[in-house]
N, CA, C and O atoms as a Tripos MOL2 file, in Angstrom:
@<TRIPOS>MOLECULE
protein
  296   295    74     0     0
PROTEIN
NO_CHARGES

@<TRIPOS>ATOM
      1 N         -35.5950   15.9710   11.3420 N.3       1 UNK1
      2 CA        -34.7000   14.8280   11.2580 C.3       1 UNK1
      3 C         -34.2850   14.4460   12.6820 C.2       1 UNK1
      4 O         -33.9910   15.3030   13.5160 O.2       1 UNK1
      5 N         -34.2720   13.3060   12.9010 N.am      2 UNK2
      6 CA        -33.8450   12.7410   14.2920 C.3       2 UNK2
      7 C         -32.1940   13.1370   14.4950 C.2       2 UNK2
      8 O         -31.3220   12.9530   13.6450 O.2       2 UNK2
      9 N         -32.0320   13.6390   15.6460 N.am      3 UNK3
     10 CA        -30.3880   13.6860   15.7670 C.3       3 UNK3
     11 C         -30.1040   12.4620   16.7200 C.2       3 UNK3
     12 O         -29.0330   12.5280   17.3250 O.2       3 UNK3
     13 N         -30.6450   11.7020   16.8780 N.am      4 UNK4
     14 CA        -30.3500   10.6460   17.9190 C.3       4 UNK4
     15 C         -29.9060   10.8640   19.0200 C.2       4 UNK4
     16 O         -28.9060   10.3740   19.5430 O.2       4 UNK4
     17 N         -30.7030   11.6870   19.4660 N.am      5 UNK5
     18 CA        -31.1420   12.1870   21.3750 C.3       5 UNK5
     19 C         -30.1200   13.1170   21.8420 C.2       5 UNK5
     20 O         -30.2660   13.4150   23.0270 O.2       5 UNK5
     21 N         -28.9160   13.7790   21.1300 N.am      6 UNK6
     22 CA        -28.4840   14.6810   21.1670 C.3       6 UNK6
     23 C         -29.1800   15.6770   20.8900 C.2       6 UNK6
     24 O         -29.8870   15.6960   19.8820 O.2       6 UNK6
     25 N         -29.0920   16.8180   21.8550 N.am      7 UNK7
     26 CA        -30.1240   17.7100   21.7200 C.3       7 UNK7
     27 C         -29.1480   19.4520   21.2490 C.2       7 UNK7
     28 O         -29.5560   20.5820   20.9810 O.2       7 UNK7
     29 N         -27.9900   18.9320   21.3390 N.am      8 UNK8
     30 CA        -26.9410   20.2500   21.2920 C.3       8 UNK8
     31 C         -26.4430   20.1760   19.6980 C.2       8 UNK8
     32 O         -26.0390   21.2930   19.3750 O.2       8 UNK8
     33 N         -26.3620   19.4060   18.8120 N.am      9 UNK9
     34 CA        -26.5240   18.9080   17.8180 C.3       9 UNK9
     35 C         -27.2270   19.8120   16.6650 C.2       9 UNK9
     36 O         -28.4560   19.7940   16.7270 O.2       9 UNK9
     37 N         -26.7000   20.5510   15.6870 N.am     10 UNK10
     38 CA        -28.0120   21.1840   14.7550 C.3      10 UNK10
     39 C         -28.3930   20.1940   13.6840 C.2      10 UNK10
     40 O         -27.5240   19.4220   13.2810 O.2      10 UNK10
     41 N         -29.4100   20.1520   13.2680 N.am     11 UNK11
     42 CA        -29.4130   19.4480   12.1810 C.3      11 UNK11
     43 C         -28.9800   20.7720   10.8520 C.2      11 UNK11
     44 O         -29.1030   21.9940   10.7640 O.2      11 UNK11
     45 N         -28.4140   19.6190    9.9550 N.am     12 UNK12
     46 CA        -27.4620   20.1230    8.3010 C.3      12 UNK12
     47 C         -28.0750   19.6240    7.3330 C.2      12 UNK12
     48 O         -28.8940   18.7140    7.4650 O.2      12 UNK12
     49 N         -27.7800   20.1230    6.2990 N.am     13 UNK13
     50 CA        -28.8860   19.7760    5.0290 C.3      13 UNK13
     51 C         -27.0080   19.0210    4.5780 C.2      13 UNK13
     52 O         -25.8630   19.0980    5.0230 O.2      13 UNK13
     53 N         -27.7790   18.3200    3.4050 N.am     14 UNK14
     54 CA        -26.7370   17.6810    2.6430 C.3      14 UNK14
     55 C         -25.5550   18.9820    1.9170 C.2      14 UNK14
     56 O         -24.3450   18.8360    2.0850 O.2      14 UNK14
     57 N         -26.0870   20.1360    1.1710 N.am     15 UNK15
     58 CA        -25.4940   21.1200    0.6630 C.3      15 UNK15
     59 C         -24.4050   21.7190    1.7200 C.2      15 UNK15
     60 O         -23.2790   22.1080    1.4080 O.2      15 UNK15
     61 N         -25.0720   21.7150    3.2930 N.am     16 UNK16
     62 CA        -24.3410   22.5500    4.4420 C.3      16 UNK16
     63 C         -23.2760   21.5080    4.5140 C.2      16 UNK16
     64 O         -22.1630   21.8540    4.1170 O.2      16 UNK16
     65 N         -23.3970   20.5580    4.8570 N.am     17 UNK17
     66 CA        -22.3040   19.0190    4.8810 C.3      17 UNK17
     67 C         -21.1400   19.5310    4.2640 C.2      17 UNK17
     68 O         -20.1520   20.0170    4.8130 O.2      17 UNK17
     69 N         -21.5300   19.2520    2.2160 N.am     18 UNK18
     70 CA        -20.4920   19.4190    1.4910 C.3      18 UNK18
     71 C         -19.9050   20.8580    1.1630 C.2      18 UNK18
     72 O         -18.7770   21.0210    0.7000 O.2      18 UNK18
     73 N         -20.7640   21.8480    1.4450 N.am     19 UNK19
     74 CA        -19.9000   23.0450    1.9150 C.3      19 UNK19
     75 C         -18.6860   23.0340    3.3170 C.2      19 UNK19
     76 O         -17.7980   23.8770    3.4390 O.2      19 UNK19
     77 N         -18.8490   22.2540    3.9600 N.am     20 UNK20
     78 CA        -18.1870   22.1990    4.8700 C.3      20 UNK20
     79 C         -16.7080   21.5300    5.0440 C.2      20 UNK20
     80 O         -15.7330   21.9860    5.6400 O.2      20 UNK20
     81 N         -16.8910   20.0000    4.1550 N.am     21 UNK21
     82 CA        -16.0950   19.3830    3.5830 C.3      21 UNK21
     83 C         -15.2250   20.0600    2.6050 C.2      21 UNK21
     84 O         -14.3180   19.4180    2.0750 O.2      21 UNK21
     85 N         -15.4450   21.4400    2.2870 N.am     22 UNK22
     86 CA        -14.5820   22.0130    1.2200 C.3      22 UNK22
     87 C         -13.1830   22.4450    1.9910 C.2      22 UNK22
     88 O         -12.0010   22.3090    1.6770 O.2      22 UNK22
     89 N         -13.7760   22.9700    3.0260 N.am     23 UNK23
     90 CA        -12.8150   23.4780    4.2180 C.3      23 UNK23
     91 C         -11.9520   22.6070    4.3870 C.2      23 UNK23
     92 O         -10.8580   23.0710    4.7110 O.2      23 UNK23
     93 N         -12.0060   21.4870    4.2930 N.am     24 UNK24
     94 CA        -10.5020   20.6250    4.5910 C.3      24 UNK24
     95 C          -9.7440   20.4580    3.7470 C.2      24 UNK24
     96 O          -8.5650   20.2010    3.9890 O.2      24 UNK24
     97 N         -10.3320   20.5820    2.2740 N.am     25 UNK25
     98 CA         -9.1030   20.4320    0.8640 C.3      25 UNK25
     99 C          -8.5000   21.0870    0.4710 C.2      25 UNK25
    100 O          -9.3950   21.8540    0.1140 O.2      25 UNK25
    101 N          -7.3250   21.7270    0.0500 N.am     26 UNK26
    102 CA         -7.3480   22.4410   -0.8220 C.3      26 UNK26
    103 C          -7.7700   22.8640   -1.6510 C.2      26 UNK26
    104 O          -8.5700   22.1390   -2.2430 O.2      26 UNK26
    105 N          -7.4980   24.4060   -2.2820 N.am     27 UNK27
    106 CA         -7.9800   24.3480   -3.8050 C.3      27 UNK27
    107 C          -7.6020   23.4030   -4.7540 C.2      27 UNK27
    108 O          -8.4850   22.8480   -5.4090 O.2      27 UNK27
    109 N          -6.0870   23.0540   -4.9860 N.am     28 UNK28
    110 CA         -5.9390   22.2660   -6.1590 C.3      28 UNK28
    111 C          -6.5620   21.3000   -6.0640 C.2      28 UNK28
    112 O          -7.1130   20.8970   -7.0880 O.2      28 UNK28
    113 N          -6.7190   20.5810   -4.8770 N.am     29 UNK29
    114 CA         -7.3270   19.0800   -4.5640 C.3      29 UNK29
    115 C          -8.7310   19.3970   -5.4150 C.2      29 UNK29
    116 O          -9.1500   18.8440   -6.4320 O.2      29 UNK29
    117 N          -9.2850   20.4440   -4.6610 N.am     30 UNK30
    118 CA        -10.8320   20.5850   -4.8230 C.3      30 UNK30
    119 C         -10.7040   21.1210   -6.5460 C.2      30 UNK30
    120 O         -11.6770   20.5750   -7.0640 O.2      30 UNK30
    121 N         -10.1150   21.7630   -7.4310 N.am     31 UNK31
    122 CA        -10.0150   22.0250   -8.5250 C.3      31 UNK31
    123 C          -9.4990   20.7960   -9.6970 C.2      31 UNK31
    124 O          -9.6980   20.8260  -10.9120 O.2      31 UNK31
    125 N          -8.7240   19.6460   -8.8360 N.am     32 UNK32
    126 CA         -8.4950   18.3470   -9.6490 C.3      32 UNK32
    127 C          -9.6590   18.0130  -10.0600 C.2      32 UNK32
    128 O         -10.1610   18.1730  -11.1730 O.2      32 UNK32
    129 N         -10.3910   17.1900   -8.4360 N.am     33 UNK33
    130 CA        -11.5340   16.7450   -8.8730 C.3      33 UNK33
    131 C         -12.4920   17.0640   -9.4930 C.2      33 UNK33
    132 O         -13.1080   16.3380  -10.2740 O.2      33 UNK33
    133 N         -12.7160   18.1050   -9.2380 N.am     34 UNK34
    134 CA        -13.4570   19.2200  -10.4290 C.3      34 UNK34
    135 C         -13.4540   18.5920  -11.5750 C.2      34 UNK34
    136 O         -14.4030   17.9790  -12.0650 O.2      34 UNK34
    137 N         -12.0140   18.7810  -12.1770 N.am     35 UNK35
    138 CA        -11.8850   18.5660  -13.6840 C.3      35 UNK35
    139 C         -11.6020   17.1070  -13.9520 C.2      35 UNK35
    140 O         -11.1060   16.7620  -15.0250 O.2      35 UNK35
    141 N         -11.9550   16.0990  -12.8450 N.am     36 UNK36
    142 CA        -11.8510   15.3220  -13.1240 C.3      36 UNK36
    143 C         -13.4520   14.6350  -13.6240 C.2      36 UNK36
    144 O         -13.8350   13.9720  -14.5880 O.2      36 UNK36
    145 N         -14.0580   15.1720  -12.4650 N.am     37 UNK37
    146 CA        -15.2170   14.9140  -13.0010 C.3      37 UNK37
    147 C         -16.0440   15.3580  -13.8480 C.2      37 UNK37
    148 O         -17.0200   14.6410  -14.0690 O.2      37 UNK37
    149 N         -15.9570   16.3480  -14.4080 N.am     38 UNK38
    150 CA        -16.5120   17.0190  -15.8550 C.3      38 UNK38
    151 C         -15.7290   15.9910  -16.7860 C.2      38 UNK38
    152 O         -16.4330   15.2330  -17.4540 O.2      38 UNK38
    153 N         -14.4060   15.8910  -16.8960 N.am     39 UNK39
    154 CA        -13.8920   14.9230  -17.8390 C.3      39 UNK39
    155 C         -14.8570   13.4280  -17.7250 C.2      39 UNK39
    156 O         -15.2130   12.8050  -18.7240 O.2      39 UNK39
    157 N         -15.1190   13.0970  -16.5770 N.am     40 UNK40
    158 CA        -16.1490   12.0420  -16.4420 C.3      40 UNK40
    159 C         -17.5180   11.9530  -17.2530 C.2      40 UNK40
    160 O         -17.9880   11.3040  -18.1880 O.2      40 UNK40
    161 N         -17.9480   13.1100  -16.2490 N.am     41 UNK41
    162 CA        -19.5180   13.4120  -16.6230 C.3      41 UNK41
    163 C         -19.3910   13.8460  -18.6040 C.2      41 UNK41
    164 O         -20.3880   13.5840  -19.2770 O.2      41 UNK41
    165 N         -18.6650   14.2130  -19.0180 N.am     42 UNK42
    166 CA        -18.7450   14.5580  -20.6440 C.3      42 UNK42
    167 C         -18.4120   13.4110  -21.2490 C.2      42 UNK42
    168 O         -19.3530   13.1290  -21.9910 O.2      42 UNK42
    169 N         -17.7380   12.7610  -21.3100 N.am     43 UNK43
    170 CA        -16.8400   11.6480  -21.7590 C.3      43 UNK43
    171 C         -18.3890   10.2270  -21.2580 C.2      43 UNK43
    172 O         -18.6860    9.2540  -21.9520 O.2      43 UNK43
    173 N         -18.8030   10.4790  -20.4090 N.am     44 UNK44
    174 CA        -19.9940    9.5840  -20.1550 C.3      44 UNK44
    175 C         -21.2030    9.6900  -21.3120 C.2      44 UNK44
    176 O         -21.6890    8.7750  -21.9770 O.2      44 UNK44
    177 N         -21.5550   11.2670  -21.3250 N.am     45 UNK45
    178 CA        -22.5590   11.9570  -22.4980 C.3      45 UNK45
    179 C         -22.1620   11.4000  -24.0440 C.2      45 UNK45
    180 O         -22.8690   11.1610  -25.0230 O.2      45 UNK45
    181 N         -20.7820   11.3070  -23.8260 N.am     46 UNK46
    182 CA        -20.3510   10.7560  -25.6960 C.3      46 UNK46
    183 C         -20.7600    9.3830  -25.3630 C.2      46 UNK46
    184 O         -21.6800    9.0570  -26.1140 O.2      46 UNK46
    185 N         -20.4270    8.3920  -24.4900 N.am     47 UNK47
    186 CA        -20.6160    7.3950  -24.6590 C.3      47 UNK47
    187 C         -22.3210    6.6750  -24.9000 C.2      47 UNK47
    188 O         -22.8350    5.8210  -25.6230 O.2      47 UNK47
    189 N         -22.7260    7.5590  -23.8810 N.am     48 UNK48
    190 CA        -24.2190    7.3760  -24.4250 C.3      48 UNK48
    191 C         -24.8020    7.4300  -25.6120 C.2      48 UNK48
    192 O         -25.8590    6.8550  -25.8730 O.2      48 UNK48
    193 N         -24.2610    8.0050  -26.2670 N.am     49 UNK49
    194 CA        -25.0020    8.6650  -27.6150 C.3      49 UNK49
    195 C         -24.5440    7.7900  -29.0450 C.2      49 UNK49
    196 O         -24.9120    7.8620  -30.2180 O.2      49 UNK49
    197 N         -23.1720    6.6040  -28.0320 N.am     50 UNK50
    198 CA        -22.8160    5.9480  -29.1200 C.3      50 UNK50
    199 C         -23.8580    4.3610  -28.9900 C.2      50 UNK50
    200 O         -24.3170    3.7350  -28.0350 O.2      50 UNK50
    201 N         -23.8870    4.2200  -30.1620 N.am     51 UNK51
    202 CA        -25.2420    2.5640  -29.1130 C.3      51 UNK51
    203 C         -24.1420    1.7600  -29.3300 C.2      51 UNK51
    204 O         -24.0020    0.8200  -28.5480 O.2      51 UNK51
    205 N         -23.5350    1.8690  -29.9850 N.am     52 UNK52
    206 CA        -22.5760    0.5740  -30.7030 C.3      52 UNK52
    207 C         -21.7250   -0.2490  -29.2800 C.2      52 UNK52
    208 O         -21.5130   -1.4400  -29.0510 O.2      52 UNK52
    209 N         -21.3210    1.2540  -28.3650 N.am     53 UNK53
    210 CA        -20.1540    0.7820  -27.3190 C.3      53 UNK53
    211 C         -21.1450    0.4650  -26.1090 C.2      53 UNK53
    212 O         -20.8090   -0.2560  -25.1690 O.2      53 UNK53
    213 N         -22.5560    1.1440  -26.2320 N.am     54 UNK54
    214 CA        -23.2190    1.0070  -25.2210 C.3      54 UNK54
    215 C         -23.7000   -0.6460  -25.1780 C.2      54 UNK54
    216 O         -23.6830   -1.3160  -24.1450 O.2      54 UNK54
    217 N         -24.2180   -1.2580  -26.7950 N.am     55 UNK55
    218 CA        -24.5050   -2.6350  -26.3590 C.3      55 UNK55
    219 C         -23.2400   -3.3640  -26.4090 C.2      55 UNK55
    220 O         -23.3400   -4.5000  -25.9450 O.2      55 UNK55
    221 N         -21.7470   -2.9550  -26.9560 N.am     56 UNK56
    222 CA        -20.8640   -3.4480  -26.2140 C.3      56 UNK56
    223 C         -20.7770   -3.6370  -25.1140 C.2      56 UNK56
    224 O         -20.6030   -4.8120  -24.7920 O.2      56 UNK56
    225 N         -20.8420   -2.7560  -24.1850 N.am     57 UNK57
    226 CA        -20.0000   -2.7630  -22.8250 C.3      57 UNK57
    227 C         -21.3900   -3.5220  -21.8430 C.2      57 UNK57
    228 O         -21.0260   -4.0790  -20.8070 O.2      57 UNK57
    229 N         -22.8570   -3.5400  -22.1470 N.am     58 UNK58
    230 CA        -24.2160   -4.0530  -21.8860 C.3      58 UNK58
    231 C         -23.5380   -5.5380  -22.0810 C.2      58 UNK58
    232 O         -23.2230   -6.0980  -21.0310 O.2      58 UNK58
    233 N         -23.3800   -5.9650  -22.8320 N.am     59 UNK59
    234 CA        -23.2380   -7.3970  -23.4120 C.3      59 UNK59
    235 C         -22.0600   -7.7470  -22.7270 C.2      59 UNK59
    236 O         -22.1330   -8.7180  -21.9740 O.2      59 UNK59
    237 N         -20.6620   -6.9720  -22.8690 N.am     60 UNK60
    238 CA        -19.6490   -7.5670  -21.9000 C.3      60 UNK60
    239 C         -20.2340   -8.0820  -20.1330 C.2      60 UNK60
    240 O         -19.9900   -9.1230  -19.5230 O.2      60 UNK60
    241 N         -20.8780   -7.1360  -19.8070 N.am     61 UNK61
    242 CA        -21.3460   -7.2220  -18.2760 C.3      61 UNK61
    243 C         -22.2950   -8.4640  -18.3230 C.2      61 UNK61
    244 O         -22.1020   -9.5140  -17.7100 O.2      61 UNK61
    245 N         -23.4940   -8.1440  -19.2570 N.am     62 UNK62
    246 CA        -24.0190   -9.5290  -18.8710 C.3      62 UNK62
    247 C         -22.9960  -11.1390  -19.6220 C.2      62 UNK62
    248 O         -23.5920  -12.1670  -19.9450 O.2      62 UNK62
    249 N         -22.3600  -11.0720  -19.6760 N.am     63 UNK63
    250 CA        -21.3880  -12.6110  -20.4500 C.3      63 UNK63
    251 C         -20.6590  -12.1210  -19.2480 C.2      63 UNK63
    252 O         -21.2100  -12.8990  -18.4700 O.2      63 UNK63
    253 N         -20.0240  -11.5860  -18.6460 N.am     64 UNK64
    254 CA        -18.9890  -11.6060  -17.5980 C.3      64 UNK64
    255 C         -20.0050  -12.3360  -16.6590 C.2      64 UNK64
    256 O         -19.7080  -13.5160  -16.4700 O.2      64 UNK64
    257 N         -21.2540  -11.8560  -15.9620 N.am     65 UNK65
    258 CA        -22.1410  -12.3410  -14.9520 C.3      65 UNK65
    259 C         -22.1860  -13.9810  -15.2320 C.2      65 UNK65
    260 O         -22.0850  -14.8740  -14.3900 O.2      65 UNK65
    261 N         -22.3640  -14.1040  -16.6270 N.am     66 UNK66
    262 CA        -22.8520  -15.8630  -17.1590 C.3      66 UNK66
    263 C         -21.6110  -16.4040  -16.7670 C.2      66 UNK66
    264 O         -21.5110  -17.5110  -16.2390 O.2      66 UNK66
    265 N         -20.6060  -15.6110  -17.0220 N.am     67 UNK67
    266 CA        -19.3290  -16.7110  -16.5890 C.3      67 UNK67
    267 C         -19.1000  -17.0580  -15.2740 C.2      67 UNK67
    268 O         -18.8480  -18.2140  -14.9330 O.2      67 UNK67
    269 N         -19.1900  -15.9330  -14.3660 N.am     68 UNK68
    270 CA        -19.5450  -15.8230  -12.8020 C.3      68 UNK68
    271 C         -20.1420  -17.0610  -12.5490 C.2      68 UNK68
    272 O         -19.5650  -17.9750  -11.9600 O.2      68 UNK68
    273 N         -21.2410  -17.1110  -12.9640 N.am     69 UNK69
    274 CA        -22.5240  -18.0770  -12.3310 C.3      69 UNK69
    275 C         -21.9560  -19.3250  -12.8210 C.2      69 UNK69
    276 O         -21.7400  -20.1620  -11.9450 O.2      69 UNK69
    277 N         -21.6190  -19.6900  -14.1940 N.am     70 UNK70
    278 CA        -21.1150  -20.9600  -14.6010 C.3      70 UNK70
    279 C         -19.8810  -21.2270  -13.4530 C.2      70 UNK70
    280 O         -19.8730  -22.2370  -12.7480 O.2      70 UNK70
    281 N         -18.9850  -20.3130  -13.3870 N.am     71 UNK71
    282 CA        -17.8050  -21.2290  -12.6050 C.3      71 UNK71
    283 C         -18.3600  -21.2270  -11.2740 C.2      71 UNK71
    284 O         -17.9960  -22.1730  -10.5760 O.2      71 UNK71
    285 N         -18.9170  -20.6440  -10.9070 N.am     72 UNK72
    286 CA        -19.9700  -21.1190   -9.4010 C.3      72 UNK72
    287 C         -20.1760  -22.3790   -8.9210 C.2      72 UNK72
    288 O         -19.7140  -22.9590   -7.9380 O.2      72 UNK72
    289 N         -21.3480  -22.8830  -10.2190 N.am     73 UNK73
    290 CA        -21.4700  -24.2360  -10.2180 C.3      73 UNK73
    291 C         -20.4580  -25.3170  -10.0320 C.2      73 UNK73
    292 O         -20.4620  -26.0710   -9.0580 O.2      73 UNK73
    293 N         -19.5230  -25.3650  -11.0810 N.am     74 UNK74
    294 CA        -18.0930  -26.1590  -10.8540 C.3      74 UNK74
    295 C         -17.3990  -26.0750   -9.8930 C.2      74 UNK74
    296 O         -16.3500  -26.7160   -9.8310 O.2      74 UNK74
@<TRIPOS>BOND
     1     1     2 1
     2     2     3 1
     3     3     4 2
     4     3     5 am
     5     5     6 1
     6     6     7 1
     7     7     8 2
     8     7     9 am
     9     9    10 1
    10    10    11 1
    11    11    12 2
    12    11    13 am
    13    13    14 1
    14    14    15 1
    15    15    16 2
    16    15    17 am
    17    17    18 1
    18    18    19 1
    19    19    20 2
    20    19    21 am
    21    21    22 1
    22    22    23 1
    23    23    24 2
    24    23    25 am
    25    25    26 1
    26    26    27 1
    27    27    28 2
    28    27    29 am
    29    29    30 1
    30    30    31 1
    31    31    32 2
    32    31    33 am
    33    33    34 1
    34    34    35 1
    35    35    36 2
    36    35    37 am
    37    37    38 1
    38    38    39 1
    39    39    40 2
    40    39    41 am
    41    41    42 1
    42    42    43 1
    43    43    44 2
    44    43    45 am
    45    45    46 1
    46    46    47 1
    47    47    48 2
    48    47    49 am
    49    49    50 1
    50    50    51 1
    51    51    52 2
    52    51    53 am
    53    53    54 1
    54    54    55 1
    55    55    56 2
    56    55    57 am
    57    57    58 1
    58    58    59 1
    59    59    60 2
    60    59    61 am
    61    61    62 1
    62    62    63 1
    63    63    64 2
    64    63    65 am
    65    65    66 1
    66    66    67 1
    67    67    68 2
    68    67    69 am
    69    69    70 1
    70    70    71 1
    71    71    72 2
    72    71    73 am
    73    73    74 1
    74    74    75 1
    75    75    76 2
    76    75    77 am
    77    77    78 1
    78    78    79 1
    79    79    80 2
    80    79    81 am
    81    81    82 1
    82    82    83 1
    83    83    84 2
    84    83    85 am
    85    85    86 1
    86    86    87 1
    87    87    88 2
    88    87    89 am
    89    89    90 1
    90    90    91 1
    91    91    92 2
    92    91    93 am
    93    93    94 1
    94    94    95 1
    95    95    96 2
    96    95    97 am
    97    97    98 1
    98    98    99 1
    99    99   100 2
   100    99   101 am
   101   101   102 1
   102   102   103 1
   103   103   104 2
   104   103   105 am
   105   105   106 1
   106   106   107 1
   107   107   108 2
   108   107   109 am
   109   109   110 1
   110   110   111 1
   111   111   112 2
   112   111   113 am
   113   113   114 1
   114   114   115 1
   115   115   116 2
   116   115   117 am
   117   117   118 1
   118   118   119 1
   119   119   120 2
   120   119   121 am
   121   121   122 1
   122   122   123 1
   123   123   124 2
   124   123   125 am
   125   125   126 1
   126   126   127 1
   127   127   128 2
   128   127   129 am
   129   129   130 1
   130   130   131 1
   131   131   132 2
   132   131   133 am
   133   133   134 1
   134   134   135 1
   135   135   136 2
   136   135   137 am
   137   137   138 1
   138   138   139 1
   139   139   140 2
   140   139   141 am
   141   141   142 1
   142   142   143 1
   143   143   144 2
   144   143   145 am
   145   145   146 1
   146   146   147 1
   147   147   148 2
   148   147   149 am
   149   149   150 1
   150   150   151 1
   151   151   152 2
   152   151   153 am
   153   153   154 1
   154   154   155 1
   155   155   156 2
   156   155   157 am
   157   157   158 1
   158   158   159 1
   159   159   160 2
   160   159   161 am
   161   161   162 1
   162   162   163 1
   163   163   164 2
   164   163   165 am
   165   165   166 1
   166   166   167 1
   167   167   168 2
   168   167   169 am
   169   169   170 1
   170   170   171 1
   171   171   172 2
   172   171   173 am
   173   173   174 1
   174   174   175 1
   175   175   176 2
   176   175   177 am
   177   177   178 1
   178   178   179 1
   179   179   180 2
   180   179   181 am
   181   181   182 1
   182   182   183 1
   183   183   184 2
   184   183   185 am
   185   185   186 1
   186   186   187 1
   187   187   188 2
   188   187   189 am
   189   189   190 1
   190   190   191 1
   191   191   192 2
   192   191   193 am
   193   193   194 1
   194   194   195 1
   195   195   196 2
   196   195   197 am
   197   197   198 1
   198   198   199 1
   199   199   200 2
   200   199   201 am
   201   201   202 1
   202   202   203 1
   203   203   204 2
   204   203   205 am
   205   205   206 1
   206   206   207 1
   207   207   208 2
   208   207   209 am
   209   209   210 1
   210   210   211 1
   211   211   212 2
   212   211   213 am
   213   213   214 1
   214   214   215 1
   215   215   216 2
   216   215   217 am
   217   217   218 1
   218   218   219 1
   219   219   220 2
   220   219   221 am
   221   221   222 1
   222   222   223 1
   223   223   224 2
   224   223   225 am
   225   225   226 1
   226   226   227 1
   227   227   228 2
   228   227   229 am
   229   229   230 1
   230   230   231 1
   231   231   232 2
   232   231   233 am
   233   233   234 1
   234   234   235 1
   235   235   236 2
   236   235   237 am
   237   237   238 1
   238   238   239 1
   239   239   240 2
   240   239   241 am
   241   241   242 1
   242   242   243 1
   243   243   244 2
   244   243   245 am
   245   245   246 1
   246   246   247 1
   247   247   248 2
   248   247   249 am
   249   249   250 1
   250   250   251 1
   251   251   252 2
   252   251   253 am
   253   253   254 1
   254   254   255 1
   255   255   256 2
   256   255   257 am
   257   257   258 1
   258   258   259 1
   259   259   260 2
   260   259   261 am
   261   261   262 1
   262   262   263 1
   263   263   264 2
   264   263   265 am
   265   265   266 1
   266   266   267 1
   267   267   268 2
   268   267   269 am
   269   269   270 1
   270   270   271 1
   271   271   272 2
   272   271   273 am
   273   273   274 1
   274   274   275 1
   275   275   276 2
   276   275   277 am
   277   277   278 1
   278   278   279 1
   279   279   280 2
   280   279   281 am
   281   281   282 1
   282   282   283 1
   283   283   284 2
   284   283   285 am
   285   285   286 1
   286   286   287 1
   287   287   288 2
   288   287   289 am
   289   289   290 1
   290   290   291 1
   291   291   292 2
   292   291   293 am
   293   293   294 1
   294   294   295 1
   295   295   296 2
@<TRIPOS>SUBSTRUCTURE
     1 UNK1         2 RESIDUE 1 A UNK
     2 UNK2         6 RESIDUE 1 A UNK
     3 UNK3        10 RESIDUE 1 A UNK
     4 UNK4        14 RESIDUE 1 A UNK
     5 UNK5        18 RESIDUE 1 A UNK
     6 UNK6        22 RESIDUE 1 A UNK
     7 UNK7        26 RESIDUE 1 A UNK
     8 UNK8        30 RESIDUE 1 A UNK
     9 UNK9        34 RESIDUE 1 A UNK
    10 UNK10       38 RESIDUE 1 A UNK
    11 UNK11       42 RESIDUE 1 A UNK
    12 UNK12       46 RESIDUE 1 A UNK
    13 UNK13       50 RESIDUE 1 A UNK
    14 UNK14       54 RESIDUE 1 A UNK
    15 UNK15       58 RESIDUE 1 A UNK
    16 UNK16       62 RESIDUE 1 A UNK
    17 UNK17       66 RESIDUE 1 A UNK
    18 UNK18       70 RESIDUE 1 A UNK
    19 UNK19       74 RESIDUE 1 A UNK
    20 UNK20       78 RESIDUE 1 A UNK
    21 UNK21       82 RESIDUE 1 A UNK
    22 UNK22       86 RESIDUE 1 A UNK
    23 UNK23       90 RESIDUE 1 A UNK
    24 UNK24       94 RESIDUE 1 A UNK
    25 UNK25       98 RESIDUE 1 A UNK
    26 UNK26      102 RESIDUE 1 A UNK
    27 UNK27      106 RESIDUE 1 A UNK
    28 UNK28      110 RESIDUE 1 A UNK
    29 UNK29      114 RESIDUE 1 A UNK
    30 UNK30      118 RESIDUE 1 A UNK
    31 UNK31      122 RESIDUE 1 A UNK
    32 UNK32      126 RESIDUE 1 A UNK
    33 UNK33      130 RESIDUE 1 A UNK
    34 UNK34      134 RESIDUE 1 A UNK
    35 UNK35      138 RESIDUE 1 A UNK
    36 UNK36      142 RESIDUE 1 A UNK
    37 UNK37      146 RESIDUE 1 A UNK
    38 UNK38      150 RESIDUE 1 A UNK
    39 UNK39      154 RESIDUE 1 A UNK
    40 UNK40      158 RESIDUE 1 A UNK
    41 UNK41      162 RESIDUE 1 A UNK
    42 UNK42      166 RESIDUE 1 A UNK
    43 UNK43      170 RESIDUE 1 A UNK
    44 UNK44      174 RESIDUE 1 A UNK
    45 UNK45      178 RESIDUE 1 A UNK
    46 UNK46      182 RESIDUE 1 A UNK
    47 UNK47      186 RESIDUE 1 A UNK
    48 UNK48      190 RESIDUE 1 A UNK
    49 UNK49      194 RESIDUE 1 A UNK
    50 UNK50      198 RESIDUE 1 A UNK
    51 UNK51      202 RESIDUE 1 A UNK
    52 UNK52      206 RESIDUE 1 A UNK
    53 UNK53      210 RESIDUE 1 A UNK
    54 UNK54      214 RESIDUE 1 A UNK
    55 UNK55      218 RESIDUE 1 A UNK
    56 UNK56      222 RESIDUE 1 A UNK
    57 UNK57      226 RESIDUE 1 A UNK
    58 UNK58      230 RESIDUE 1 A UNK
    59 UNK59      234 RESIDUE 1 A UNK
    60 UNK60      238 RESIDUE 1 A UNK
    61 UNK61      242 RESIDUE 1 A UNK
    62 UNK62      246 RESIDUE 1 A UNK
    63 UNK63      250 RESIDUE 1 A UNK
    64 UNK64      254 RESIDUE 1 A UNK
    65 UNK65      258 RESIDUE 1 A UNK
    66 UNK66      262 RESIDUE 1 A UNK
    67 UNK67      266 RESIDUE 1 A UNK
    68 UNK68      270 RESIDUE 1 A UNK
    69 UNK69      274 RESIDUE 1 A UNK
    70 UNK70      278 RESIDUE 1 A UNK
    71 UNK71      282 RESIDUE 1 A UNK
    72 UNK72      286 RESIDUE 1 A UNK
    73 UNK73      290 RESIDUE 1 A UNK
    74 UNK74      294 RESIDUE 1 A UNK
């Protein structure tokens, strides 16, 4: 990977990065988000599996876009 002509510089993998970034949060911080995002990521899995809300929320986005573009014009 290029370090951009710094030569004192190591190169980091993405994993070394966000291991590193842990070091500045706290635990609770780092244990919120945690559970915030499992509440995400699961709560996403139900929604998938429902079609009903999926071509809901499909259909809201594209009619929101049509309205976009219509008041454009005007």
């Amino acid at each position: 990977m290029d370090n951009g002509g710094y030569d004192d510089e190591t190169d980091e993998t993405l994993a070394e990065r966000f291991l590193g970034l842990q070091e500045m949060f706290p635990m609770p911080v780092r244990q919120a988000v945690g559970t915030a995002a499992n509440g995400i990521f699961n709560n996403a899995k139900k929604f998938a599996s429902n079609p009903s809300l999926m071509f809901a929320a499909v259909s809201f986005i594209l009619w929101a876009r049509l309205i976009q573009k219509i008041n454009r014009l005007n």
